[in-house]
Backbone as CSV, one residue per row, in Angstrom:
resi,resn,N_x,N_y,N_z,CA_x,CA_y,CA_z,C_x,C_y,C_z
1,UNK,-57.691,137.854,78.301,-58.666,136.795,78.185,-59.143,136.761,76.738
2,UNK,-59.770,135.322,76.329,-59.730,135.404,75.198,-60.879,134.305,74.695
3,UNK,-61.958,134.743,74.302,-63.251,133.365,74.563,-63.452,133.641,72.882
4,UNK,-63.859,132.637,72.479,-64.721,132.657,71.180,-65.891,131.040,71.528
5,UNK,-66.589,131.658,70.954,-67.581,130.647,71.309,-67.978,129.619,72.203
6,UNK,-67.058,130.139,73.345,-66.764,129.322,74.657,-68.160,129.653,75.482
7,UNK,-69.038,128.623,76.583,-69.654,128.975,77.400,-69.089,129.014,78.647
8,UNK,-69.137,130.167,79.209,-68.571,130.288,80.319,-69.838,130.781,80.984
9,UNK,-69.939,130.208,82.682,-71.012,130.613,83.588,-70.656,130.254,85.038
10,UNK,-71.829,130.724,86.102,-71.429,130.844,87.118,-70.731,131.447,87.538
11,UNK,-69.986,131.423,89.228,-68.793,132.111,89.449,-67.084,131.550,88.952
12,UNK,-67.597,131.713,87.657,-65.710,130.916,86.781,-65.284,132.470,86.913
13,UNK,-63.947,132.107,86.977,-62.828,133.140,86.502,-62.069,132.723,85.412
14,UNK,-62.132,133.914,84.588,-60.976,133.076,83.420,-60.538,134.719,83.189
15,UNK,-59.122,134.391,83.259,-58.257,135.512,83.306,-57.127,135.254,83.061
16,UNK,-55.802,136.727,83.006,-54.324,136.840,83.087,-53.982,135.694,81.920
17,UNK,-54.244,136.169,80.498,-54.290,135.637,79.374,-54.716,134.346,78.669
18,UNK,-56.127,133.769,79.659,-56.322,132.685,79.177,-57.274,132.670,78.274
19,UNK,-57.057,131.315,76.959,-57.909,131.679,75.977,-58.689,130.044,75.728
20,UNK,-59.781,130.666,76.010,-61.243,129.527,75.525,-61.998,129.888,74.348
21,UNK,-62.151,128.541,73.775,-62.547,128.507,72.532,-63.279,127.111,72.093
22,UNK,-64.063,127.361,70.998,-64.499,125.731,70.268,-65.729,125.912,71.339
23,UNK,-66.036,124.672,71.598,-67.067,123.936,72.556,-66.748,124.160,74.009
24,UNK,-65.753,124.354,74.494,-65.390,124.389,75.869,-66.029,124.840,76.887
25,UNK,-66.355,124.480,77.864,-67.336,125.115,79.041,-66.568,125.032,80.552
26,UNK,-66.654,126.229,81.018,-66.195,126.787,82.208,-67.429,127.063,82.521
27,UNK,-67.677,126.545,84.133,-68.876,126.639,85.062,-68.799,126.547,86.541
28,UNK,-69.477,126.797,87.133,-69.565,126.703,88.860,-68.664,128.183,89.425
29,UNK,-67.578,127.382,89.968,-66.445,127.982,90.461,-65.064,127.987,89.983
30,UNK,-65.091,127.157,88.759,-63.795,126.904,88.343,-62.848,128.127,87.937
31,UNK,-61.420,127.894,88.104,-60.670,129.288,87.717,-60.045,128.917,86.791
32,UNK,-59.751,129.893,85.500,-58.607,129.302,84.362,-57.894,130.794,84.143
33,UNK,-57.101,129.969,84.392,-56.101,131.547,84.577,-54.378,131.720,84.154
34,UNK,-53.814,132.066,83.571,-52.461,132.132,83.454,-51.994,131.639,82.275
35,UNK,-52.045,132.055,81.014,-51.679,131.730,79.504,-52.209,130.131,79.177
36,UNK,-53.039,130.023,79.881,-53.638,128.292,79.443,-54.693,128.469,78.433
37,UNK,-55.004,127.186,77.506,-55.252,127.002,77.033,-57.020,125.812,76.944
38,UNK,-58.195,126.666,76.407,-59.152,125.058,77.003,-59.847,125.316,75.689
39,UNK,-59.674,124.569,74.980,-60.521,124.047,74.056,-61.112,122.809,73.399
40,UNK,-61.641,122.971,72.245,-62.717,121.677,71.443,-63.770,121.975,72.578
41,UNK,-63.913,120.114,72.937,-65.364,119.878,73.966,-64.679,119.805,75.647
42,UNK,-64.047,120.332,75.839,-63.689,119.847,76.963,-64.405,120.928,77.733
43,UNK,-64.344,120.795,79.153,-65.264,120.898,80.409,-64.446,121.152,81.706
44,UNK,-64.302,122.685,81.935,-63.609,122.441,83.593,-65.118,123.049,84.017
45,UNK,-64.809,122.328,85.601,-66.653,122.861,86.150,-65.969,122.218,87.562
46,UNK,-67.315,122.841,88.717,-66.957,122.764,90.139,-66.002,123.873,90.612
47,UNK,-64.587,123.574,90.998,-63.815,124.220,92.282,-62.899,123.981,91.490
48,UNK,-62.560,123.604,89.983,-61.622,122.887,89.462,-60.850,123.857,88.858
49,UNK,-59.167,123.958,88.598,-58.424,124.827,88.855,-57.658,124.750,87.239
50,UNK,-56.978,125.464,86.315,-56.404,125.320,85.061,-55.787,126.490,85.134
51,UNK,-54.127,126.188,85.502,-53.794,127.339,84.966,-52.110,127.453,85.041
52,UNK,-51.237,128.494,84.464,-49.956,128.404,84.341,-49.505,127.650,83.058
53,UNK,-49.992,128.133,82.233,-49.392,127.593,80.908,-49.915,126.197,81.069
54,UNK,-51.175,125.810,81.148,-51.696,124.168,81.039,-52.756,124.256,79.993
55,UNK,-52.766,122.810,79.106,-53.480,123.129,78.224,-55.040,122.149,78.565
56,UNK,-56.150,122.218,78.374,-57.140,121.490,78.105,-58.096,120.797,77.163
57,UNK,-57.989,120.185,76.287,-59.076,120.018,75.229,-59.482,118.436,74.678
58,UNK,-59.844,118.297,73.388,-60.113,116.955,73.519,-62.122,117.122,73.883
59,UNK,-62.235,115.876,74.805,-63.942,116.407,75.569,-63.291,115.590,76.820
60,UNK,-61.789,116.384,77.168,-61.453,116.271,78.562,-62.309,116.957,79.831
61,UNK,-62.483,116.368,80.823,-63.119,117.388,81.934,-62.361,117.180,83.168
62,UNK,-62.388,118.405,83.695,-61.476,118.692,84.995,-63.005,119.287,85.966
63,UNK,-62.599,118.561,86.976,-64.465,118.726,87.861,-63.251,118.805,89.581
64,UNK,-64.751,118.819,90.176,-64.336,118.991,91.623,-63.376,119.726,91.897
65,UNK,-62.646,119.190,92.859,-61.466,120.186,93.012,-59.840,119.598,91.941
66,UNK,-59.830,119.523,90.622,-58.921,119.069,89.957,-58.412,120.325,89.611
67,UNK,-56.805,120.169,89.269,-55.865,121.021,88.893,-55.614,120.479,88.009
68,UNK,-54.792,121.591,87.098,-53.978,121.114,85.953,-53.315,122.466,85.949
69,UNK,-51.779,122.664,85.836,-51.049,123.716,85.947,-49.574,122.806,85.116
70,UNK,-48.867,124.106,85.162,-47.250,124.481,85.038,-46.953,123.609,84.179
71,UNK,-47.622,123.297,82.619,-47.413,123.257,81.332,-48.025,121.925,80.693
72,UNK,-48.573,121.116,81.798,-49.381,119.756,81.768,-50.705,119.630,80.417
73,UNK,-50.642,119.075,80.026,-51.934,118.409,78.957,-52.744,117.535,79.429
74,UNK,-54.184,117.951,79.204,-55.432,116.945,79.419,-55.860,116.688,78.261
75,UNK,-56.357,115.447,77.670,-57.052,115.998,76.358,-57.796,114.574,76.305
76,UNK,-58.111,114.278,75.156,-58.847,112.764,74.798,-60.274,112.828,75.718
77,UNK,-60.750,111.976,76.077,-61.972,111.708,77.246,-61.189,111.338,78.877
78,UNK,-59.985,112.287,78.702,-59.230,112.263,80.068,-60.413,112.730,81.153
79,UNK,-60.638,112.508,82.710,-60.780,113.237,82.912,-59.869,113.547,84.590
80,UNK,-59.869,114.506,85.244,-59.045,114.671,86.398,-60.384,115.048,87.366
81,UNK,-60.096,114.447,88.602,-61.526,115.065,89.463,-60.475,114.735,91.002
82,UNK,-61.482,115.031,92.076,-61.430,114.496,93.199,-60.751,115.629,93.769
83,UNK,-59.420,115.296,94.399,-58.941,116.238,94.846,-56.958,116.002,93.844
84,UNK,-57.494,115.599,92.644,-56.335,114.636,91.839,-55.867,116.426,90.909
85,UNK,-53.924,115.884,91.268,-53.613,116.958,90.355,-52.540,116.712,89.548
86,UNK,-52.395,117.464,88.156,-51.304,117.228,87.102,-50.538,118.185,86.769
87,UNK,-49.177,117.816,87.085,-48.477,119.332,87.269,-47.268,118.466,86.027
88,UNK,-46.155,119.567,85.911,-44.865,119.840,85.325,-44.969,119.038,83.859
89,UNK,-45.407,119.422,83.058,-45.113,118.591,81.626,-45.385,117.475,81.273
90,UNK,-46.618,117.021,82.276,-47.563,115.456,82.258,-48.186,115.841,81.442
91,UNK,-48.467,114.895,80.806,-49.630,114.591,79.838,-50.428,113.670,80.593
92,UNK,-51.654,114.052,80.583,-52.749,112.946,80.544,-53.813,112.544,79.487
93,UNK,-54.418,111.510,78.958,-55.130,111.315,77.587,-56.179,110.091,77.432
94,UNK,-56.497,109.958,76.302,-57.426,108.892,75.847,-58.284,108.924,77.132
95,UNK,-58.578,107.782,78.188,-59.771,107.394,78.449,-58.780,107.642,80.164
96,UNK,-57.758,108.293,80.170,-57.494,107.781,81.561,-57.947,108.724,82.599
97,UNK,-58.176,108.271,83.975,-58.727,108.747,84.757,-57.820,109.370,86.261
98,UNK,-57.946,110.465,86.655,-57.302,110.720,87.901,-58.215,110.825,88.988
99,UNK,-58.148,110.616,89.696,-59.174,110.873,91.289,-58.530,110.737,92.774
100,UNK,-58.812,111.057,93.265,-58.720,111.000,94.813,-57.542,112.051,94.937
101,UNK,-56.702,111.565,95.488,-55.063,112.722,95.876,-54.552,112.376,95.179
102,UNK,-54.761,111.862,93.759,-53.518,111.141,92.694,-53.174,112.614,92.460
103,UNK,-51.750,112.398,92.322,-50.941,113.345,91.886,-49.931,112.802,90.690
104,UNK,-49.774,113.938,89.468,-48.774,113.199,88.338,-47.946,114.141,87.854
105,UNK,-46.951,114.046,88.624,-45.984,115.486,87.569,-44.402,114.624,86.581
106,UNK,-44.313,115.587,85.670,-43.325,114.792,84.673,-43.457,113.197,84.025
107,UNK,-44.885,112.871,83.848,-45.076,111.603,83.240,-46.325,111.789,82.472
108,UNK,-47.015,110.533,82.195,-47.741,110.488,80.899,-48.254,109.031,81.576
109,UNK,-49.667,109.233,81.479,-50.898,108.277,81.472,-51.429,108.353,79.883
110,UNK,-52.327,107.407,79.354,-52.911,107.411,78.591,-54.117,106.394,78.548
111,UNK,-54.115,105.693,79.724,-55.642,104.478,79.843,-55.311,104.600,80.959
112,UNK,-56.477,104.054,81.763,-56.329,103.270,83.287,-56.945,104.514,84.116
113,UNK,-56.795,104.145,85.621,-56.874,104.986,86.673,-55.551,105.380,87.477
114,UNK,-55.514,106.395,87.909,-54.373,106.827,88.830,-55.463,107.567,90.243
115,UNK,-54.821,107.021,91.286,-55.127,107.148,92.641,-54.320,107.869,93.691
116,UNK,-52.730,107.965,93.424,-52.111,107.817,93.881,-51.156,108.881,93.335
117,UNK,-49.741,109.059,94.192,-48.886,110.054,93.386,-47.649,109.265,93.023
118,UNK,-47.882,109.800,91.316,-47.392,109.542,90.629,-45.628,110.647,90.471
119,UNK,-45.141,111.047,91.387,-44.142,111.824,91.032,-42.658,111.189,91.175
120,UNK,-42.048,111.936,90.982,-40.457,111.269,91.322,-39.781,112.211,92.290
């Protein structure tokens, strides 16, 4: 584990080589775990999950029960919530939004909303 000037609180886990830094805040229950990455302003908080080589930053936030795993990017004023998850080498960015059961693996949002699964 690896924090520099990161706030971390509540019951977060951040573990098994993950490194927070910059502005970043881990809170509630959230877990970040597995060589990922969360920095600048970004925000995981709630039940919300980061981990397996996924990166976070930007003043992205991952809330509720959102994932981000297995090498995926959040960044910009992205944010992922609901029960919405981003797996395999997605990028998500700028202003776009995930929620509900949207699911996005192997693609790239960058505006808009996703609801839905986005996989192949």
């Amino acid at each position: 584990m690896y924090l520099i000037n990161a706030r971390v609180s509540g019951n977060t886990k951040v573990r098994y080589d993950a490194q927070v830094s910059g502005n970043a805040r881990i809170e509630g229950s959230a877990r970040v775990e597995g060589r990922v990455k969360v920095y600048g302003d970004a925000w995981v908080y709630g039940n919300a999950v980061v981990e397996t080589n996924a990166s976070v930053f930007g003043r992205a936030h991952i809330f509720d029960n959102g994932q981000v795993a297995d090498d995926a990017k959040v960044s910009g004023d992205a944010e992922v919530y609901g029960n919405a998850k981003v797996h395999g080498w997605s990028v998500v960015s700028g202003d776009a939004k995930l929620s509900g059961d949207a699911l996005i693996c192997r693609g790239t949002i960058e505006t808009g909303s996703l609801t839905t699964n986005m996989c192949n």
